[in-house]
N, C-alpha and C positions, 0 to 999 in steps of 0.2 A: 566130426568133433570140431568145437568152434577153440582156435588157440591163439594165444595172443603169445608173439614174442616180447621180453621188456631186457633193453642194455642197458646198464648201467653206463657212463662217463668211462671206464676202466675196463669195459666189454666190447667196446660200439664196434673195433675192426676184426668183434667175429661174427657184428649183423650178419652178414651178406653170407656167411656159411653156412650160418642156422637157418638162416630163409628156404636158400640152397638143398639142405639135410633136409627139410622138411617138405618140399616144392612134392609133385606129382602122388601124395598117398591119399587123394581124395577128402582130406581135409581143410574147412576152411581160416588161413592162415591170415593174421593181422598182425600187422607191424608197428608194436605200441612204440616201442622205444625207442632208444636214442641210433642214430645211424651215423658211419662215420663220415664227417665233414657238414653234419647239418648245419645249418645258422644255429641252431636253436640252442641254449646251452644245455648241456648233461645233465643226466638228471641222477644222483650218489644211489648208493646202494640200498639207503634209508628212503630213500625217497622209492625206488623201484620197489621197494618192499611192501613200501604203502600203497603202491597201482598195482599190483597185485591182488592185496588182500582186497583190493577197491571192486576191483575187476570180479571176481568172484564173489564176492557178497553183494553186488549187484546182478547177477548170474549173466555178464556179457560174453562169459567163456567159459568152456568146459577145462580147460587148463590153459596155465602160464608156464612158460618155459623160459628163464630169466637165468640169471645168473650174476659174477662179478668175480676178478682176478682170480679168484681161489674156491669161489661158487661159496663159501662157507659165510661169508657176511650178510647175501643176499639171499640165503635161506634164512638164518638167524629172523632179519628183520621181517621176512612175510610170515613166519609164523609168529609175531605178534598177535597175528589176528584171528578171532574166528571163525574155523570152516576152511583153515588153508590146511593145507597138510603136503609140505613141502618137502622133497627128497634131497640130497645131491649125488649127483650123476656123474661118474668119471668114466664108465666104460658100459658096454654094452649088458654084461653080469648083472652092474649098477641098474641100468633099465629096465630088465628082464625082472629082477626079484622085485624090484621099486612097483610096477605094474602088478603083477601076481599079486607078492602077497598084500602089499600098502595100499595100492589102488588107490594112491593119491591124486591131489589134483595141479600140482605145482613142480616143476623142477629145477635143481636150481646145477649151472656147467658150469665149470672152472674155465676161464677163458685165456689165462696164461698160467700156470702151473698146469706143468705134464702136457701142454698142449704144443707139440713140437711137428715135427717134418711126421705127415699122416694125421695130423689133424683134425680135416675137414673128411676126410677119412672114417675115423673114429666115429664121429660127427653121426655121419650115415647109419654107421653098422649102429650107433646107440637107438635112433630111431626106428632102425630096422625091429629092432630088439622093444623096443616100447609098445611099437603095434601092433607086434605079432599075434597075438589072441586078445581075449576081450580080458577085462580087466579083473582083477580081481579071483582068477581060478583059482587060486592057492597054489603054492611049494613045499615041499612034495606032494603031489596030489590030494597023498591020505591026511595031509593037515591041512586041506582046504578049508573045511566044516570051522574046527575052532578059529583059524586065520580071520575067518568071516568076523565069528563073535566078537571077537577083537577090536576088528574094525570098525565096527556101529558103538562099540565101547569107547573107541579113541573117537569117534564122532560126539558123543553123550559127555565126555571128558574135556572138549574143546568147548561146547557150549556152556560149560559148569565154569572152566577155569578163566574166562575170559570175558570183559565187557561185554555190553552191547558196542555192534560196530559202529553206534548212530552216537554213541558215548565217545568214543575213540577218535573218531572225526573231528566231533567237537570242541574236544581238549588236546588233538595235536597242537604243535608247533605250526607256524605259518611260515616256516621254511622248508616244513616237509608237506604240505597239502596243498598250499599254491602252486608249488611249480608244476606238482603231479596234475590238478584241474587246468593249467595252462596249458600244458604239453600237446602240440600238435596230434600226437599219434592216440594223445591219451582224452583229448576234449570229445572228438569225434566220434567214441565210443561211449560216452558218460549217457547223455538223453538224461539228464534228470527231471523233468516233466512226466517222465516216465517211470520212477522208482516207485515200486507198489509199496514199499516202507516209510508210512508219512515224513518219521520224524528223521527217519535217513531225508530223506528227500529236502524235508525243511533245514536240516544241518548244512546239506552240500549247497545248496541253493545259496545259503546267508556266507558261507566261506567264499564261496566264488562272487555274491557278491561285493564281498569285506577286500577281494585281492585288489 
């Protein structure tokens, strides 16, 4: 699984644990976001929400794992978009049913609420808890079947209720889409030359070169 971490400004000094939680399960790990002490300045909650949704609807990752103070903002904002389907995660419980039954592709951690002595800890055990079967089996078993249906429903629901992403880009703000196409962790992953979606391709192109 390809995952990309993203801190917000208000998360950055629990990079290095989420790294950490996430290191040796055979998955390949990128470090989109803000770290602490970068030169680079932070990039708000609004703005991770938009590399996020970015990240995924250009398919450079199989999940984000993001978050901000209270995790609650920085879900908000990614599911703006279509195709995120974002959780928040405060304990291992949280993970276990978020995987089963949502089989989302976004998670969003509190990084100071409830995040006290065991911590990094918790951390562990939530990932422990995320990986542990493949995704999607259902809870309790015998409501796997419909859990499914559901899920290609809330798939079909996000496509219905939401712009085109090539629309969204367009008509952002240029203080939420610049910083995110500047961002060190976050340029290196774009390859727009590369987006199979012309008029994505042609939007991200004229932002980046309008910055």
């Amino acid at each position: 699984m390809r995952i990309a971490v993203i801190n917000d400004v208000s998360s950055a000094d629990r990079n290095a644990d989420i790294l950490a939680a996430l290191a040796g399960r055979g998955h390949t790990v990128i470090n989109a976001g803000m770290q602490r002490g970068a030169a680079q300045p932070g990039l708000h909650y609004v703005q991770t929400g938009f590399a996020a949704g970015l990240l995924l609807n250009l398919n450079r990752v199989d999940l984000v794992v993001g978050g901000c103070a209270s995790g609650q903002g920085f879900m908000a904002a990614a599911m703006q978009y279509p195709g995120v389907f974002c959780g928040l995660i405060r304990d291992p419980v949280d993970a276990w049913l978020f995987a089963q039954v949502n089989a989302g592709n976004c998670i969003s951690l509190p990084a100071k609420v409830g995040y006290g002595f065991g911590g990094d800890v918790n951390l562990r055990f939530v990932f422990d808890r995320l990986f542990s079967a493949p995704w999607g089996g259902g809870y309790p078993p015998q409501r796997s079947e419909p859990q499914q249906v559901l899920r290609q429903l809330l798939n079909r629901t996000s496509e219905i209720a939401h712009r085109r992403f090539a629309d969204s880009v367009a008509a952002l703000p240029d203080d939420v889409v610049l910083p995110v196409l500047s961002f060190p962790g976050m340029s290196a992953l774009l390859d727009f030359p590369a987006v199979e979606d012309a008029a994505l391709r042609d939007v991200l192109q004229a932002r980046r070169g309008a910055a």
